[in-house]
C-alpha positions as CSV (number, residue, x, y, z in Angstrom):
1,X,-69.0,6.0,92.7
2,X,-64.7,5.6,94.6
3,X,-62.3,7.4,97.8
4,X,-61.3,10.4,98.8
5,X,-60.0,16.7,102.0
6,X,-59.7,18.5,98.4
7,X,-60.5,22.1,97.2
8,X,-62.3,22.3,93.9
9,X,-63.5,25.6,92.2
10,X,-65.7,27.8,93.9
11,X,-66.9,26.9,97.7
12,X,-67.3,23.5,97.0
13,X,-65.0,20.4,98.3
14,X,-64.1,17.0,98.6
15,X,-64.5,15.5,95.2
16,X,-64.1,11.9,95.2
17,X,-66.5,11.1,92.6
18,X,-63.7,12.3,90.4
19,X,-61.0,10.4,92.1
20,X,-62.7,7.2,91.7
21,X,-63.2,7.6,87.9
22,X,-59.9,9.2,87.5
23,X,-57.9,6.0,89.2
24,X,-60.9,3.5,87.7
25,X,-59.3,4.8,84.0
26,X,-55.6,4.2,85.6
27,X,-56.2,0.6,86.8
28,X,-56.7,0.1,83.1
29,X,-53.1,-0.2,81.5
30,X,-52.5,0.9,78.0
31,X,-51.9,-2.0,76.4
32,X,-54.1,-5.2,77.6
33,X,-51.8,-8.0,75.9
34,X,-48.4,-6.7,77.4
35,X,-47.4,-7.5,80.9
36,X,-48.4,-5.0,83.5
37,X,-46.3,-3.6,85.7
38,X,-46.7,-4.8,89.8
39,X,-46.4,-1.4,90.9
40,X,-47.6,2.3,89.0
41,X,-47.3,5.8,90.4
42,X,-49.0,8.7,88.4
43,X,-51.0,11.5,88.4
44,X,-55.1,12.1,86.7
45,X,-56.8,15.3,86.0
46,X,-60.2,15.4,84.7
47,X,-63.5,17.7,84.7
48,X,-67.4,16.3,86.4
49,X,-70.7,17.7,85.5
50,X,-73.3,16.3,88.8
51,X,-76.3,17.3,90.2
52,X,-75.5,18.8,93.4
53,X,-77.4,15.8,94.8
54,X,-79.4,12.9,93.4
55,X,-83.3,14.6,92.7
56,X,-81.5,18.5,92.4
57,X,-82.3,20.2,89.4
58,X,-78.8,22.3,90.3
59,X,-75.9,21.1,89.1
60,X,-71.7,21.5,90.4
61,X,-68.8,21.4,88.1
62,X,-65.7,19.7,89.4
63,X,-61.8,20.1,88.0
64,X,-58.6,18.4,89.7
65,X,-55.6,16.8,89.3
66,X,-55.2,13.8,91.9
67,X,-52.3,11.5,92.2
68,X,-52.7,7.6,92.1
69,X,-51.5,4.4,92.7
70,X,-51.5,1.0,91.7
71,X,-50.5,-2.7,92.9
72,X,-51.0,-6.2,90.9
73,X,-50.4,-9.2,93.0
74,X,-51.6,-12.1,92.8
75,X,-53.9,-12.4,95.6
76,X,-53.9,-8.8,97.2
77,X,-54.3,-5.8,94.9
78,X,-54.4,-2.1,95.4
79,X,-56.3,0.4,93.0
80,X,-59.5,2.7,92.8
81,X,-61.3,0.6,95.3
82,X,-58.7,0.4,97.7
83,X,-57.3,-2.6,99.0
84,X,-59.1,-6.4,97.4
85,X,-58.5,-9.8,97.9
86,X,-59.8,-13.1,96.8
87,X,-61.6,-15.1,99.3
88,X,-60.9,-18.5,100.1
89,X,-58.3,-18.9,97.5
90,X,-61.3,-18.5,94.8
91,X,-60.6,-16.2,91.9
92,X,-64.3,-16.1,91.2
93,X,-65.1,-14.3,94.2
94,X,-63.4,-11.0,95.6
95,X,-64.0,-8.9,98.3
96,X,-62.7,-5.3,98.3
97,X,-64.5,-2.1,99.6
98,X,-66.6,0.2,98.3
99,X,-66.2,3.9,98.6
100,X,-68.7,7.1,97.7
101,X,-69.4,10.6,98.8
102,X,-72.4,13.0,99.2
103,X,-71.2,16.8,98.4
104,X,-72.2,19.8,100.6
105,X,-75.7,21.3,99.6
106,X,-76.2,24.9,101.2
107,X,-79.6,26.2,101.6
108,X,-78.7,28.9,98.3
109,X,-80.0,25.4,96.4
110,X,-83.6,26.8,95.2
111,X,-85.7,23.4,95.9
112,X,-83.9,23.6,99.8
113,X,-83.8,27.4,100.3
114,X,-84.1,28.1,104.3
115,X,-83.7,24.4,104.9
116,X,-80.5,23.3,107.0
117,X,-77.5,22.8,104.6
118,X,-76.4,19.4,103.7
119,X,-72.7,18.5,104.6
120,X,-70.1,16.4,102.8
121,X,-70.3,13.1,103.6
122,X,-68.1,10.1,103.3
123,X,-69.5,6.3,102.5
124,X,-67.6,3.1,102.8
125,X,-68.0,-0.6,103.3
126,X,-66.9,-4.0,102.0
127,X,-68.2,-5.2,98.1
128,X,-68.6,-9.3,97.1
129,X,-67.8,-9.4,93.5
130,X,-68.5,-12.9,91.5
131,X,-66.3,-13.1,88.3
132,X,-69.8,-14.7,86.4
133,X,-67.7,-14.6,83.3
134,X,-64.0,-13.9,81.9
135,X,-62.3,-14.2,78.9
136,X,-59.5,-12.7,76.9
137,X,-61.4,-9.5,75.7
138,X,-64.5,-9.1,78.0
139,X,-65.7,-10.1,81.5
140,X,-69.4,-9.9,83.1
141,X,-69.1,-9.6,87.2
142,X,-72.1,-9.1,89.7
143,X,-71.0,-6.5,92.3
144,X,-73.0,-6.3,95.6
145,X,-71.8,-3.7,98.0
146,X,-72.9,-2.1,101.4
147,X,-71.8,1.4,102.4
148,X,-72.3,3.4,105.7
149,X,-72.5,6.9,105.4
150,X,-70.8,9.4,108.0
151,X,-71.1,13.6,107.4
152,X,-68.4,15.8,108.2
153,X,-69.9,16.6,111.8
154,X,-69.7,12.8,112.8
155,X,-73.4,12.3,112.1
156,X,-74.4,8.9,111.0
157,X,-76.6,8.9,107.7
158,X,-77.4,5.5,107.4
159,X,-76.4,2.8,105.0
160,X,-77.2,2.5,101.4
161,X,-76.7,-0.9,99.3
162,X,-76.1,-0.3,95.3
163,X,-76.2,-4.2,93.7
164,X,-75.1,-3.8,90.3
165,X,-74.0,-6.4,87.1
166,X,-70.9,-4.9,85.3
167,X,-69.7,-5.8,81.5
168,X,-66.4,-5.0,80.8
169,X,-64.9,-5.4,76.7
170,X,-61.6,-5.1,75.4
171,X,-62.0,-4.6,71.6
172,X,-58.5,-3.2,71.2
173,X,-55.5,-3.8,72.7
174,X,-55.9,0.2,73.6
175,X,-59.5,0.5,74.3
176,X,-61.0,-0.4,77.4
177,X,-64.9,-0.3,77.7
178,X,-67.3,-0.6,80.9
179,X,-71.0,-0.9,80.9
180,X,-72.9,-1.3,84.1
181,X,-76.9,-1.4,85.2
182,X,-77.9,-1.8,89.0
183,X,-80.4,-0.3,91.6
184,X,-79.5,1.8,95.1
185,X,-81.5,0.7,98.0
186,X,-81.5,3.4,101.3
187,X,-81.8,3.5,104.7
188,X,-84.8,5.4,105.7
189,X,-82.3,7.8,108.1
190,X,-80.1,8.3,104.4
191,X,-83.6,9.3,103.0
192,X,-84.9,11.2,105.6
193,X,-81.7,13.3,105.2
194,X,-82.1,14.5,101.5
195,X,-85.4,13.7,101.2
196,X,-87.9,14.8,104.3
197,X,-89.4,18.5,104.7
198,X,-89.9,19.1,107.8
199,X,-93.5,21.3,109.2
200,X,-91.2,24.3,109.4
201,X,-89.9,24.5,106.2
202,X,-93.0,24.1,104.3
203,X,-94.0,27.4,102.0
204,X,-96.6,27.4,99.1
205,X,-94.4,25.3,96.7
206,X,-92.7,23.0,99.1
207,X,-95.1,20.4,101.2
208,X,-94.5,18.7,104.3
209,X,-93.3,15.0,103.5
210,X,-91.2,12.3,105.4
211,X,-89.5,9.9,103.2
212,X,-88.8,6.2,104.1
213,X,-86.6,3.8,103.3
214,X,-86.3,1.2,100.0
215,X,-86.0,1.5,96.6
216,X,-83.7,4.7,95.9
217,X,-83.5,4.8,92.2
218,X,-82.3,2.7,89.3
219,X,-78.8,3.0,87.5
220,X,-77.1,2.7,84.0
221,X,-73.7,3.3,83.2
222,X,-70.7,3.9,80.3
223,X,-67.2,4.0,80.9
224,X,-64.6,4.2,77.9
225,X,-60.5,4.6,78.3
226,X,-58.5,4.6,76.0
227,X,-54.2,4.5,75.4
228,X,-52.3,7.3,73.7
229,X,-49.4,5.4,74.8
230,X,-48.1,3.0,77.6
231,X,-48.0,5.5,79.8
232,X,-50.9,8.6,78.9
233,X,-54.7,7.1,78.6
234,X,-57.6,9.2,78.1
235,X,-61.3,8.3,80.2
236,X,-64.5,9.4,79.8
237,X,-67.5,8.3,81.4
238,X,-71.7,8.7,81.1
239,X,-73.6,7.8,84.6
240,X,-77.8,7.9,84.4
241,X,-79.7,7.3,87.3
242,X,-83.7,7.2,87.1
243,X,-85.5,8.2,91.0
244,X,-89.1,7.8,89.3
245,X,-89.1,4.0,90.8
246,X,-87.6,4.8,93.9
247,X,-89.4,5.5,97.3
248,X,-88.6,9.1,97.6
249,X,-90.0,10.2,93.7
250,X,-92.7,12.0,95.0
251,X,-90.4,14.3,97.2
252,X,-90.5,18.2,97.1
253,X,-87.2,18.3,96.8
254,X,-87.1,16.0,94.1
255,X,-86.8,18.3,90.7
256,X,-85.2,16.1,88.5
257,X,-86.1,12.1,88.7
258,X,-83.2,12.2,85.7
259,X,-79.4,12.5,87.6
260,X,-76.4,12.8,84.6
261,X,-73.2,12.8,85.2
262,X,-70.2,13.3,82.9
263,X,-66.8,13.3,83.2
264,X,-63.6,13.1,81.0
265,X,-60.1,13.6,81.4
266,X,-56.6,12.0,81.5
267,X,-54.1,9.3,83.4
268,X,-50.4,10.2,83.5
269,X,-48.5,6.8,84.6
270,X,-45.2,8.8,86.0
271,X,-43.5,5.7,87.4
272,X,-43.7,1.7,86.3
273,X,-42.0,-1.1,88.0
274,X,-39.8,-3.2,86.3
275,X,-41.2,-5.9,88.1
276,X,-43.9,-7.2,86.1
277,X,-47.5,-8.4,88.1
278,X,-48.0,-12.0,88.4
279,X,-49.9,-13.2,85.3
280,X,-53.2,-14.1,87.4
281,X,-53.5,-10.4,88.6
282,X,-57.0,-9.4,87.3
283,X,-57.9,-6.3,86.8
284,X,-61.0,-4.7,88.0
């Protein structure tokens, strides 16, 4: 989930869960079976419904418009996750980096009420991605990427790993479809964070408990965009994440073992190149 100091409504900030899903639906041009433009400058809004973290039974609700761009070359690319490029000359195998973000808890969140509050953090790292598959209309690619985690203070959280195998299918020139299913692995210290309950903050219906590392939770996801025209495309995206496997499901401050998110919205493609991408620039 990537990339991104905001203001969103009420006290809340940073929302680059929605950046990443608003510039994932850009990357995706209107029309698959014309030539895409090298370069693309526009503009997403969009709306996010998320637990205010993975196990809270307390939920934030995101709205923004964020800017974008794009870049097709052939070897180098720029888009939602940054900056990619194939290794070795192989276009079976990528590297680009992987982005997230953990929003600010505060202790007003019933399961962590009195506990200290959790601050925004940002994760990043590098992501391998094999190309297992491609054709004209779909493409099957196992992503495996590693992100460190750093809060707003400059403390470390970390690391978490999130291997995943993503299907994507074109059935229309205009509709662009995205299915993914993987697992998060955590540090224990990323664990501890969200997870722990200190002696001092046990009361009658919160018990002590110190979480360790492993198995976080398992994923599925659904992504669909879709072309109005060349330059307007609509998004909308389901993400479920299951912590009942994980290592930290027995957690007091684990209400909900079922995290939804979803999120819809709109890609506004202000400015296109007449310079058209080179024809082996994939998109992701």
């Amino acid at each position: 989930m990537s990339h991104k100091k905001r203001i969103f409504s009420g006290r809340m900030r940073y929302p680059a869960l929605l950046i990443m899903l608003i510039t994932a639906a850009a990357s995706a041009h209107a029309d698959e079976q014309r030539p895409k433009p090298a370069w693309e400058v526009g503009v997403g809004a969009g709306v996010v419904s998320l637990p205010q973290y993975m196990g809270s039974d307390e939920r934030y609700t995101l709205a923004i418009p964020i800017p974008y761009l794009v870049y097709r070359g052939k070897r180098v690319k720029v888009d939602r996750n940054g900056i990619r490029a194939e290794l070795f000359g192989l276009k079976q195998l990528t590297l680009d980096a992987s982005f997230g973000a953990g929003l600010p808890v505060r202790n007003s969140n019933r399961a962590r009420a009195g506990m200290p509050e959790l601050k925004f953090n940002f994760q990043a790292g590098p992501r391998l991605n094999w190309h297992m598959i491609e054709t004209d209309h779909a493409d099957v690619k196992l992503r495996l990427p590693w992100r460190g985690i750093i809060d707003v203070s400059g403390s470390t959280l970390g690391w978490l790993i999130e291997p995943d195998v993503q299907w994507r299918w074109r059935p229309t020139d205009r509709l662009n479809l995205r299915f993914n299913a993987g697992a998060l692995y955590a540090s224990r210290r990323y664990n501890e964070t969200y997870y722990s309950v200190a002696p001092q903050y046990v009361t009658p219906t919160r018990a002590a408990y110190r979480a360790g590392g492993g198995l976080h939770s398992l994923s599925a996801a659904a992504t669909m965009s879709y072309g109005i025209t060349d330059h307007l495309r609509l998004f909308g995206t389901l993400r479920y994440r299951n912590l009942s496997p994980g290592v930290i499901a027995a957690s007091p401050l684990v209400r909900d073992r079922n995290y939804l998110i979803i999120a819809a919205g709109f890609t506004w493609s202000i400015w296109q190149s007449e310079q058209d991408a080179h024809p082996s620039s994939r998109e992701e």
